[in-house]
Backbone as a printed PyTorch tensor [residue, N CA C, xyz], in Angstrom:
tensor([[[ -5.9970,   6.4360,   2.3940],
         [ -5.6620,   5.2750,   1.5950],
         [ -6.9540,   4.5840,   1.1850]],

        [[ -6.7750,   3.9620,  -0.2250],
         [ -8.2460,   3.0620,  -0.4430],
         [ -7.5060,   2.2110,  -0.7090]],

        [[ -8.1410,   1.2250,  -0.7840],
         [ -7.9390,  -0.3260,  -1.2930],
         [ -9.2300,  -0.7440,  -2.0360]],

        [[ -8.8610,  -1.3120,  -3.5490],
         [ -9.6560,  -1.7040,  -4.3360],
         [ -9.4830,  -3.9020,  -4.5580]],

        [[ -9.6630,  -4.1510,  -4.3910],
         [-11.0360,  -4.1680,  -3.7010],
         [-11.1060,  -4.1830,  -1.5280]],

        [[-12.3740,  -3.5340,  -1.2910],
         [-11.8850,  -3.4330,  -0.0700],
         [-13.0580,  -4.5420,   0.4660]],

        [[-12.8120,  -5.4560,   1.1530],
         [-13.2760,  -6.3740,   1.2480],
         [-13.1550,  -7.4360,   2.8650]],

        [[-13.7630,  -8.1490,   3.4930],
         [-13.2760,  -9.0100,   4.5570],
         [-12.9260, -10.0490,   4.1740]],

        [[-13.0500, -10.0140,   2.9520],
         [-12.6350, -11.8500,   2.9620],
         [-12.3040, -11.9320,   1.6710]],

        [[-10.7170, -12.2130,   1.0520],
         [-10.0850, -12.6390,  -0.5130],
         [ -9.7890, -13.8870,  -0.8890]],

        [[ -9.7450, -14.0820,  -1.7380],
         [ -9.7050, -15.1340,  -2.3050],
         [ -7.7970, -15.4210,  -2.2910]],

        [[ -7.8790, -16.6070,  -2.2170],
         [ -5.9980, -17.1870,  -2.2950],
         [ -5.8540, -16.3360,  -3.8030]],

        [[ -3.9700, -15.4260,  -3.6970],
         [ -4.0500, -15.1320,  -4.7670],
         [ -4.3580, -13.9710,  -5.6800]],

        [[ -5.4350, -13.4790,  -4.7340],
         [ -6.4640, -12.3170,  -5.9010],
         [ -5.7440, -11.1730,  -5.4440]],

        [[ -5.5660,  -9.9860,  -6.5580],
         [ -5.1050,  -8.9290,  -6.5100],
         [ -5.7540,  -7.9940,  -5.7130]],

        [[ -4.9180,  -7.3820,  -5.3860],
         [ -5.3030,  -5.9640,  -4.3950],
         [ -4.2670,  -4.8560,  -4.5640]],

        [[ -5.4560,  -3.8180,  -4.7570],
         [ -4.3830,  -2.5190,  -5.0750],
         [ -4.7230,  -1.6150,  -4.0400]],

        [[ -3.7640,  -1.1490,  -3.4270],
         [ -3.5320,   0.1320,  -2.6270],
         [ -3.8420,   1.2620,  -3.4080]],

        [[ -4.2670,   2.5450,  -3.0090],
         [ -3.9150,   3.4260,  -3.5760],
         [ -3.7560,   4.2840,  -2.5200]],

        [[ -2.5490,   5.5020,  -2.5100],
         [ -2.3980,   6.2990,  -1.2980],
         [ -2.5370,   7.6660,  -1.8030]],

        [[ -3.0630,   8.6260,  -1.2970],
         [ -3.2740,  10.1240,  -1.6010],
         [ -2.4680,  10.8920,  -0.7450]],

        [[ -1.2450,  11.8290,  -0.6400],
         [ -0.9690,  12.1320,   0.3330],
         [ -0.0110,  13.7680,  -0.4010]],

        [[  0.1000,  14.3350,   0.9250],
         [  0.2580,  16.1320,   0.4080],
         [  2.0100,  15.8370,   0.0380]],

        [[  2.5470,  16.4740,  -0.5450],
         [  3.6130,  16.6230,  -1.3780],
         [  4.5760,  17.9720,  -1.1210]],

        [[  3.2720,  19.0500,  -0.9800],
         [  3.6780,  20.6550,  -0.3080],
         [  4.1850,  21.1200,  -2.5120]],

        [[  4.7740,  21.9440,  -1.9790],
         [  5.7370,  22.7390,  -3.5410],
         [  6.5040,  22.0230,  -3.9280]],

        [[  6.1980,  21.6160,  -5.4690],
         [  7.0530,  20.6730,  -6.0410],
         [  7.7180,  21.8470,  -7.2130]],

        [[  9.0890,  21.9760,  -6.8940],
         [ 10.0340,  22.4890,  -7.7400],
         [ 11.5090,  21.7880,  -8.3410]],

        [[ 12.1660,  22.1410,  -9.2850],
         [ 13.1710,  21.3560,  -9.8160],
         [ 14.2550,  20.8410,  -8.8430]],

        [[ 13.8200,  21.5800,  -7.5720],
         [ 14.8630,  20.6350,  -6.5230],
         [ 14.4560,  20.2340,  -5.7010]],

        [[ 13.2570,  19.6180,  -5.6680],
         [ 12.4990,  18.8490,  -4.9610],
         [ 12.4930,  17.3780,  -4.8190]],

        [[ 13.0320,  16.2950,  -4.0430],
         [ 12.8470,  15.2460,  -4.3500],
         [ 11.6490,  14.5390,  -3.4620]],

        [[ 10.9200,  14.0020,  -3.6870],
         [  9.6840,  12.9770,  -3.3360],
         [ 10.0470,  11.8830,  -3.1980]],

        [[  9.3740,  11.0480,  -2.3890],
         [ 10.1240,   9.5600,  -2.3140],
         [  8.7960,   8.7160,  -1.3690]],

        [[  8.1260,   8.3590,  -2.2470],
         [  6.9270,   7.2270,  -1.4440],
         [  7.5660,   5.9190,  -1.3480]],

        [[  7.0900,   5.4970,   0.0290],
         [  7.8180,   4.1100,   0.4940],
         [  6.7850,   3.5300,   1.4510]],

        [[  6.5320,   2.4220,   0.8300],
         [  5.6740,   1.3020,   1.8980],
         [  6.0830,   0.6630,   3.2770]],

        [[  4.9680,   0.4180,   4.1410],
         [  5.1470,   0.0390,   4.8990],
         [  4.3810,  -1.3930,   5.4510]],

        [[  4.3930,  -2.7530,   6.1850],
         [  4.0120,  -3.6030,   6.3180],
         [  3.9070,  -4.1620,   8.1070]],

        [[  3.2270,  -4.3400,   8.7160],
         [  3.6230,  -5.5610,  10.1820],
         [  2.4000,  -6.2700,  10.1450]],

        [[  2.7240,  -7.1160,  11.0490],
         [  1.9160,  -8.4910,  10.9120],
         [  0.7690,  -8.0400,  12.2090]],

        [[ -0.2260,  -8.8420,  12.0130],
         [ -1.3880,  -8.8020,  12.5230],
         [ -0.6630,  -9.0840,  14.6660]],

        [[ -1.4160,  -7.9020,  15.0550],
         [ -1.2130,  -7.7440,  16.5400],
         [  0.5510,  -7.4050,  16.3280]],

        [[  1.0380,  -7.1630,  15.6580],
         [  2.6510,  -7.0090,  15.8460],
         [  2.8600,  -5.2830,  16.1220]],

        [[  4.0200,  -5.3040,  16.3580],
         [  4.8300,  -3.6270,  16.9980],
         [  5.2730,  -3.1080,  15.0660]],

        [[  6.1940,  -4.3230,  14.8590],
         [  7.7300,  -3.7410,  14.1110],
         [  7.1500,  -3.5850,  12.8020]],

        [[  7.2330,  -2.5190,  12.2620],
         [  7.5130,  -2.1920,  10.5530],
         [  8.0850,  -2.2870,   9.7530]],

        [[  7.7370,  -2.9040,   8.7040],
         [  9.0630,  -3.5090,   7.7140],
         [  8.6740,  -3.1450,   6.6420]],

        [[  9.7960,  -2.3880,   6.1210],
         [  9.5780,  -1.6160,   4.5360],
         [  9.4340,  -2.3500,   3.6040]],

        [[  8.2720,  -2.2680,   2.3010],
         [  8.2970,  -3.2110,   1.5140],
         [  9.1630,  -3.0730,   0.5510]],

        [[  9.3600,  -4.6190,  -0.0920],
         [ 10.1400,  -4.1330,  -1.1000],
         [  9.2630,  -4.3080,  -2.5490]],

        [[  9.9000,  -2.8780,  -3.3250],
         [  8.6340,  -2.4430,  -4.4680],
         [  9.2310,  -3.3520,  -5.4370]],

        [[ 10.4600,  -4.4270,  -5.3400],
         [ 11.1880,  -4.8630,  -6.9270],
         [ 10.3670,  -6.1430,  -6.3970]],

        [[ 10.0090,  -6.9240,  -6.2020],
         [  9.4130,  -8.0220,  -6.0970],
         [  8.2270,  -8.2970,  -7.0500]],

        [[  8.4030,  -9.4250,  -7.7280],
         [  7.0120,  -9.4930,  -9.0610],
         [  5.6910,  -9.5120,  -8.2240]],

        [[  5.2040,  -9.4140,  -6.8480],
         [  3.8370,  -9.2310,  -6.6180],
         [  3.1990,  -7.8290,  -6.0920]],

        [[  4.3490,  -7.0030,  -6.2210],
         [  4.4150,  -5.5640,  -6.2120],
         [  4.3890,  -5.2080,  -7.1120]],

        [[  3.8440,  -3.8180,  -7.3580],
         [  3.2920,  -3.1830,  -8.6920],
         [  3.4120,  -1.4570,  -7.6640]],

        [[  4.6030,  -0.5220,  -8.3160],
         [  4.6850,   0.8520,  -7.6950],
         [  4.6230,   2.2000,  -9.0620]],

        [[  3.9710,   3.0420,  -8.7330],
         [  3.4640,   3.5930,  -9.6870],
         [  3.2180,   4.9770,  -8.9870]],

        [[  3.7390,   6.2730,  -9.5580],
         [  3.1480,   7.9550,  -8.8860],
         [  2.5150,   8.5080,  -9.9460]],

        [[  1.9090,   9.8300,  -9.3670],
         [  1.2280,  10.3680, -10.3950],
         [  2.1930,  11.9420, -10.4050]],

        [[  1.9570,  12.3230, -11.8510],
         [  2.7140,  13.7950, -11.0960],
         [  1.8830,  14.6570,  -9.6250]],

        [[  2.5320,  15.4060,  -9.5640],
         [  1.8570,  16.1190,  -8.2000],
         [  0.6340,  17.2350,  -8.5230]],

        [[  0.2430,  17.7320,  -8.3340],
         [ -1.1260,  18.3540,  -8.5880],
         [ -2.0360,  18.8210,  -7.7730]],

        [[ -2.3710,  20.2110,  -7.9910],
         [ -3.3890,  20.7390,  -7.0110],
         [ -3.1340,  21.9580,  -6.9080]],

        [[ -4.3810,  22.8460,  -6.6810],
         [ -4.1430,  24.1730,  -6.4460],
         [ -3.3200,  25.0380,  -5.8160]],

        [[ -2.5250,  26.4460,  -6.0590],
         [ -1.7570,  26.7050,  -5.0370],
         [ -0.2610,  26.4290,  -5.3070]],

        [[  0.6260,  27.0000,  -3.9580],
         [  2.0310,  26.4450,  -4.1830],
         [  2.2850,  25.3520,  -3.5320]],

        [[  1.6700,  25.3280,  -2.4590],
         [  1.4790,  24.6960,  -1.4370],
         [  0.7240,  23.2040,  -0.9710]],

        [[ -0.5790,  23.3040,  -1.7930],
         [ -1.3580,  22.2420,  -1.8440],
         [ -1.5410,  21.3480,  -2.5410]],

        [[ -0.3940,  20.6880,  -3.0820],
         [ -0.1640,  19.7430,  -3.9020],
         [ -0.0950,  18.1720,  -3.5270]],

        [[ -1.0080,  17.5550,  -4.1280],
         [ -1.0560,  16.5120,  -4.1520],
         [ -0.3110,  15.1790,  -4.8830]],

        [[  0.0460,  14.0560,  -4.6050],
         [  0.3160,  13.0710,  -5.3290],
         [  0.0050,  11.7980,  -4.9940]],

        [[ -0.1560,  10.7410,  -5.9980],
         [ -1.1930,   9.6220,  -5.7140],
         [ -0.1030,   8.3470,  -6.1630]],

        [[  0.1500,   7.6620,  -5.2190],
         [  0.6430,   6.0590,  -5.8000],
         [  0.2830,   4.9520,  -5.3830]],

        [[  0.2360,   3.7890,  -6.1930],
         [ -0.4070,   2.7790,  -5.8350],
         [  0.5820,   1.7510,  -5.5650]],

        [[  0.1330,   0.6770,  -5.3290],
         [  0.9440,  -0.4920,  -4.4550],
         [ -0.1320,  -1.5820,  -4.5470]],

        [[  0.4230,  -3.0920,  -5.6420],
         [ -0.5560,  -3.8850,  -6.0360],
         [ -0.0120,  -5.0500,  -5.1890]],

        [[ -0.6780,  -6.0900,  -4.8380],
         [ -0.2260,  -7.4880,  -4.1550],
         [ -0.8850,  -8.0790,  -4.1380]],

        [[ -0.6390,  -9.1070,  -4.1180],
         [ -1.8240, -10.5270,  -5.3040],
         [ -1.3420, -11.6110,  -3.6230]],

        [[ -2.6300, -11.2050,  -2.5710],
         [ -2.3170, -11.4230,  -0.7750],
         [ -2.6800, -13.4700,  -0.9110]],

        [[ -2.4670, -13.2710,   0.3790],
         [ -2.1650, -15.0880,   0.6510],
         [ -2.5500, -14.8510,   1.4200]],

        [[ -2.7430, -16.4320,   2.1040],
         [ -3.3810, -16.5670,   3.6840],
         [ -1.9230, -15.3810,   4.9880]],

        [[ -0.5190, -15.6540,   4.3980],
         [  0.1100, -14.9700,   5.3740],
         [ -0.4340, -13.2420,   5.7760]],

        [[ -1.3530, -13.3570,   4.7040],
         [ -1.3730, -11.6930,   4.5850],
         [ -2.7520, -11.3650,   5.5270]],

        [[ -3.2880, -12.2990,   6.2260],
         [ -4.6440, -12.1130,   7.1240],
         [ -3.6650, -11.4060,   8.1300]],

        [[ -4.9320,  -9.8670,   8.1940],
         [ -4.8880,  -9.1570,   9.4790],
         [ -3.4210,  -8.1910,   9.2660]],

        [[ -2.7790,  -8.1370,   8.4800],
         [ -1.5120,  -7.2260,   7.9710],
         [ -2.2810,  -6.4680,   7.6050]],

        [[ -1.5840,  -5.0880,   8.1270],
         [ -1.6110,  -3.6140,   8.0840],
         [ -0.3500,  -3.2450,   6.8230]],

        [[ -1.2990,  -2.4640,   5.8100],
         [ -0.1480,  -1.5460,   4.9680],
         [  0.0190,  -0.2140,   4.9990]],

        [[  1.0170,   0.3770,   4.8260],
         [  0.8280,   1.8500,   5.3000],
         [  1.7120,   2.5530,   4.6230]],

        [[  1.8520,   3.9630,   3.8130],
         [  2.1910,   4.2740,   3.3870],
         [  2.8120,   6.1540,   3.5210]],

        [[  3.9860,   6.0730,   3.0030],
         [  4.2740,   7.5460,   3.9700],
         [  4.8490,   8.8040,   2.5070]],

        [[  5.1450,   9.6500,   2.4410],
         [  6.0230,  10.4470,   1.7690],
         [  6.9490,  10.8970,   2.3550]],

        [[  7.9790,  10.8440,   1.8650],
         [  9.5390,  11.6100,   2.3230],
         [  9.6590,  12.4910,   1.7550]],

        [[  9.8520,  13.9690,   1.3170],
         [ 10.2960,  15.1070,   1.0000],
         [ 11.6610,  15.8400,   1.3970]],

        [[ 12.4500,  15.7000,   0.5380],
         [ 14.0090,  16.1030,   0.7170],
         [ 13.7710,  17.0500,  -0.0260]],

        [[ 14.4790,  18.1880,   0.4340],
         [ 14.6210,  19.5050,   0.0530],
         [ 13.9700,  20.5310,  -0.9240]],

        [[ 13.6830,  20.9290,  -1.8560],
         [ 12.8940,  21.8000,  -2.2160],
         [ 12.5180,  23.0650,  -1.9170]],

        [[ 11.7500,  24.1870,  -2.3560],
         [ 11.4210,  25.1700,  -1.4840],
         [ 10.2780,  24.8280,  -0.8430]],

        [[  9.7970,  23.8320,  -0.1030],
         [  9.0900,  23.8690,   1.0300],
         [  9.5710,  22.7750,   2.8550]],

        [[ 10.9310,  22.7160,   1.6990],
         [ 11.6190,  22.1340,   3.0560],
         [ 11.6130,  20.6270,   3.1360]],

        [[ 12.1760,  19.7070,   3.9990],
         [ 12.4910,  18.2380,   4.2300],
         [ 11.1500,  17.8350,   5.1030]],

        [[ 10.0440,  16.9950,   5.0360],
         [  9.4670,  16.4900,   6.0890],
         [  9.0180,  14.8460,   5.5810]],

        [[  8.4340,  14.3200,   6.5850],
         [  7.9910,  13.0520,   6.5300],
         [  6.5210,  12.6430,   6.7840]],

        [[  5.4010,  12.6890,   6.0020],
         [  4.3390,  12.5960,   5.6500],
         [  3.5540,  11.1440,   5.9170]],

        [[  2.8120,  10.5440,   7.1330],
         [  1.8820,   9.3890,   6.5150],
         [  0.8790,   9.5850,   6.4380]],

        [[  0.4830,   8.8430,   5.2340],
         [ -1.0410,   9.1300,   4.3030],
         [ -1.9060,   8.4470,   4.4210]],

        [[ -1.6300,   6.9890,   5.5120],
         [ -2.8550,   6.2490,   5.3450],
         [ -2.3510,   4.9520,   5.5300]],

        [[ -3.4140,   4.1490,   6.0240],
         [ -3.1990,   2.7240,   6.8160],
         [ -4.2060,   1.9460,   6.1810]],

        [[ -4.3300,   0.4670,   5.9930],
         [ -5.4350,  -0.6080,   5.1830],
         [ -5.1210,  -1.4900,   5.8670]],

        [[ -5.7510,  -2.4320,   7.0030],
         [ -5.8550,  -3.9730,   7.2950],
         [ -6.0810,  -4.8130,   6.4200]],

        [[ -5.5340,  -5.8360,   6.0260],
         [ -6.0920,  -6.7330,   5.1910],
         [ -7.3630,  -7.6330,   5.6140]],

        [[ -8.5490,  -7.9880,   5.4990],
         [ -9.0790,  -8.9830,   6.1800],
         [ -8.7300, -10.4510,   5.6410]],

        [[ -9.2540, -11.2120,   6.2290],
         [ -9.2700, -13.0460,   5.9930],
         [ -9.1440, -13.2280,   4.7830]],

        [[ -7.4840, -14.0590,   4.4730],
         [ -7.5590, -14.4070,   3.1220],
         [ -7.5560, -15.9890,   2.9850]],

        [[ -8.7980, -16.2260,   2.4220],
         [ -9.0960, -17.8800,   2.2720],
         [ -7.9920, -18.8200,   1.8070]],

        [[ -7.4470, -19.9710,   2.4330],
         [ -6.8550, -20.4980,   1.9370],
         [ -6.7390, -21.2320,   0.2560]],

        [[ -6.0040, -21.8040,  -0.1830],
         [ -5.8150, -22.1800,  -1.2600],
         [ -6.9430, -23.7720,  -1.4540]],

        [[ -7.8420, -23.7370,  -2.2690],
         [ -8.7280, -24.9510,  -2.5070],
         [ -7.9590, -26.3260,  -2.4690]],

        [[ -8.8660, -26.9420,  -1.7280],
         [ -7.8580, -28.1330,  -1.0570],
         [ -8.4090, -29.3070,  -2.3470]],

        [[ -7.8640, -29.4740,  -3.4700],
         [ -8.5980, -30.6340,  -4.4320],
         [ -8.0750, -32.0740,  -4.1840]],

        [[ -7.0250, -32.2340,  -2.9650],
         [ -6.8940, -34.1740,  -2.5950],
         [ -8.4320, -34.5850,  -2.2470]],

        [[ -9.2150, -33.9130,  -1.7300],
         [-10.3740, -34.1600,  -0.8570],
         [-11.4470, -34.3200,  -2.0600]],

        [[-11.0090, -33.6710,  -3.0720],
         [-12.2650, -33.4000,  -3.6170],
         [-13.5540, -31.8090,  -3.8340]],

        [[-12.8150, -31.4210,  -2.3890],
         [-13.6780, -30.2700,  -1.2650],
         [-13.7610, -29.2320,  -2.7260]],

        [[-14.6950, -28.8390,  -3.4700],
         [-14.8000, -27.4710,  -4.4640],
         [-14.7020, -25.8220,  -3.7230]],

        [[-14.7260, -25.9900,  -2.0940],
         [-14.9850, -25.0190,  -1.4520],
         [-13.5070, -24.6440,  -0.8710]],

        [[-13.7010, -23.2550,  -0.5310],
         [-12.5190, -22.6960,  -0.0400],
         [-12.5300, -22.7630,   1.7120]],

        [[-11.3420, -23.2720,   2.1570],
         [-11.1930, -23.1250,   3.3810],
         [-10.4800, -21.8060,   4.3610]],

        [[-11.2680, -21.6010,   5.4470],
         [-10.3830, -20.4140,   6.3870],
         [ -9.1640, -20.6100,   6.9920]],

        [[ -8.2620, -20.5530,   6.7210],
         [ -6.8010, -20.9040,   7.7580],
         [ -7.3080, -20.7020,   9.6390]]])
């Protein structure tokens, strides 16, 4: 997984795009693919699937590709414009593969921590500077 921009410290707000690379196997006309996000909170156990219809989500595949029958690749991204809730959240991203000729399996491609996202500029104060939650 990359994350553009990959960074320790965002700004309230500012976009961030995932991008995940992950194997696919033989993609034929009865093949279905199915990339699905994943989210938990900083020091947490539980995983919670994101949801891609939400306006600060942005979900997007590429066709599959790569040498071979076998070694096929596909690439999707996952955009979110993070907040202070989003310090220290892990995203993670998997492939599902239902049937096809290379069979049903469940694929993860990759994990991104978010680092420190600065709070929102405090202007009652005056303060021009951004604060750390």
């Amino acid at each position: 997984m990359m994350a553009d921009p990959q960074q320790a410290f965002y700004n309230y707000n500012s976009s961030l795009l995932l991008r995940c690379n992950g194997p696919v196997g033989t993609v034929d006309d009865d093949t279905q693919i199915e990339w699905m996000w994943e989210n938990k909170e900083q020091g947490g156990f539980l995983w919670t699937q994101v949801t891609t219809t939400d306006d600060d989500f942005n979900e997007e595949s590429s066709t599959p590709s790569g040498p071979g029958n076998c070694g096929q690749n596909q690439v999707v991204t996952l955009q979110r414009y993070v907040l202070p809730d989003d310090t220290g959240r892990t995203y993670r991203c998997y492939v599902r593969r239902v049937a096809g000729s290379g069979g049903n399996f469940d694929q993860y491609a990759g994990e991104y921590i978010i680092g420190t996202v600065l709070a929102q500029r405090d202007t009652s104060t005056g303060d021009p500077g951004w604060r750390l939650l």
